[in-house]
C-alpha positions as CSV (number, residue, x, y, z in Angstrom):
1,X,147.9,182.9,130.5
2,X,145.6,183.1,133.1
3,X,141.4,182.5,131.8
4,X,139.2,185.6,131.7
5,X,135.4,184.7,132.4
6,X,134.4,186.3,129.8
7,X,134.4,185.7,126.2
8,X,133.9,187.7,123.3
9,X,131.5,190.6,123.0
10,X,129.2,190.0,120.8
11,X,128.1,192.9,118.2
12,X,124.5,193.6,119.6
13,X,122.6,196.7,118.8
14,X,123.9,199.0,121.1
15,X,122.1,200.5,124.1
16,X,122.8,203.6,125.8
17,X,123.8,203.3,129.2
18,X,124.9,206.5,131.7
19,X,126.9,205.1,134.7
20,X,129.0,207.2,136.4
21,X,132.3,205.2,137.4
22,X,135.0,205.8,140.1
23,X,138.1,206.4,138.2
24,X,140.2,203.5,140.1
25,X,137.1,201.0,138.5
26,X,137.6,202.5,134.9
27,X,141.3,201.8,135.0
28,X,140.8,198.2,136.0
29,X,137.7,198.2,133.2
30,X,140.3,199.3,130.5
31,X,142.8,196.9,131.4
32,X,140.6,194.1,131.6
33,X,139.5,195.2,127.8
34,X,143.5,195.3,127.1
35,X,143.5,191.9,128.1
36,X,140.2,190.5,126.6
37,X,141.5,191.6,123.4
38,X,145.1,190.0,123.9
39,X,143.2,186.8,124.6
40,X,140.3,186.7,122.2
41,X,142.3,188.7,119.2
42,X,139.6,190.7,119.0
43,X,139.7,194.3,120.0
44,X,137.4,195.9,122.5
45,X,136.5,199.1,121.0
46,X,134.9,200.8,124.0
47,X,135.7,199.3,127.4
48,X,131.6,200.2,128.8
49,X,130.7,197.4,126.0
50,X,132.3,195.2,129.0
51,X,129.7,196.0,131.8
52,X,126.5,194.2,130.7
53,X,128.2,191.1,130.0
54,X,130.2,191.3,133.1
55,X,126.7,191.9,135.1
56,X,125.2,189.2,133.2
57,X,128.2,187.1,134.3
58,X,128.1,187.8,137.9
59,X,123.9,187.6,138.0
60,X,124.4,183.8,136.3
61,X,127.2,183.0,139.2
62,X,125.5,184.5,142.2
63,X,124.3,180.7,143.9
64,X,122.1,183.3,146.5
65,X,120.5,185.2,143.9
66,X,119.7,182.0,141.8
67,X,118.6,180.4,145.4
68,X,116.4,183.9,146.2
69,X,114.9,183.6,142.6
70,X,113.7,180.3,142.8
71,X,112.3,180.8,146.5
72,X,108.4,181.3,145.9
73,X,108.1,183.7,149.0
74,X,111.1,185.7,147.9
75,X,109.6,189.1,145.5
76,X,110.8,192.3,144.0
77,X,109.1,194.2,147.0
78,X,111.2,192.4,150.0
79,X,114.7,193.4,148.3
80,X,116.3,196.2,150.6
């Protein structure tokens, strides 16, 4: 079985969150959860509890963003 990057979800406090998703993105987000709990044994009781550690997954991996954020003459204002 092919590893997912992402572990279990840990039980935080939730946080309301309002996203509006296209459906072909919600599929896929369901499925992954299908498989997330196949692999961890632990069930995924709402697929959205996926989406902040998926971000926080792809904000850790992204080698620009880590290269813009340590750049002293990169800021919040010059982002597009």
């Amino acid at each position: 079985m092919t590893k997912l990057k992402l572990g279990a979800i840990a039980n935080d406090k939730p946080i309301k969150v309002t996203v509006e998703l296209p459906a072909p993105l919600h599929r896929d987000l369901v499925a992954y959860a299908e498989a997330l709990a196949r692999e961890t044994g632990q069930p995924v009781s709402d697929p959205a509890k996926l989406i902040v550690p998926m971000v926080q997954r792809f904000i850790a991996t992204d080698r620009g963003f880590a290269r813009a954020r340590r750049s002293p003459s990169t800021s919040a204002s010059n982002t597009p």
